[in-house]
N, C-alpha and C positions, 0 to 999 in steps of 0.2 A: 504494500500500500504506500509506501513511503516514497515508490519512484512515481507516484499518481497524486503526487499533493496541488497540482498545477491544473487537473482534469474537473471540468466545471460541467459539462453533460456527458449523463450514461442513460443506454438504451438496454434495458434488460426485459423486455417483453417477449411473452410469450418463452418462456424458460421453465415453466412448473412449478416455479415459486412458490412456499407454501406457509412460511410461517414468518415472522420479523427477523427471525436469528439469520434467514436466509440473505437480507440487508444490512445490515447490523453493522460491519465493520467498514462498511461504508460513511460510516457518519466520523471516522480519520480523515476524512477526504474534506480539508479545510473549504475549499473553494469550489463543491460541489453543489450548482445550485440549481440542478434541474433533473430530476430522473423520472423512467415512465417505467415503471411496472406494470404498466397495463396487462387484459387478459394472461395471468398467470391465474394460481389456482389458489390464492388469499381467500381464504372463505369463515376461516375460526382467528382467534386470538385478535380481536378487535382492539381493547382495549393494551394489549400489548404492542398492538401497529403502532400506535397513537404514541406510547410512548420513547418505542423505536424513533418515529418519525422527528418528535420536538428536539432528538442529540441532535439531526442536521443543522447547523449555527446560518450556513448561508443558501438554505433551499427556499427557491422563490417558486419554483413550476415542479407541483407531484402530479403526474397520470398514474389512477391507481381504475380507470375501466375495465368492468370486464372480470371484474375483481369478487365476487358474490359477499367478500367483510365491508364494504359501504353500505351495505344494505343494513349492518349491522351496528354500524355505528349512528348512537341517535344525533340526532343534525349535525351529519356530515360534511357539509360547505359549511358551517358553523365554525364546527372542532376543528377544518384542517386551515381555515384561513388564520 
């Protein structure tokens, strides 16, 4: 991770994705400010997304569509702005 400190978008869609650990040490990545998870397979540990999600210090753009844990999260545009 440490030769990726300068990388500001990642594209990990559609990968199987299944739980926060699977993102997790993404959030080293100082200057990381846009990832799209989209359609992976996110569907349990809502409330651990959330918390995944707040370590990113400079994320301004999440796609998390496609996702079945939005659904799970109550006011989701709420919690992720």
């Amino acid at each position: 991770m440490e030769l990726l400190v300068n990388l500001e978008d990642i594209n990990l869609s559609k990968n199987r994705l299944s739980k926060p650990e699977d993102i997790e040490q993404l959030a080293l990545l100082p200057n990381l400010s846009s990832i799209d998870i989209s359609k992976n397979c996110m569907n349990k540990y809502a409330e651990d997304l959330l918390k995944t999600i707040s370590k990113f210090k400079a994320l301004k753009v999440l796609n998390l569509m496609g996702n079945e844990v939005i659904r799970k999260v109550k006011f989701y545009r709420k919690n992720m702005i």
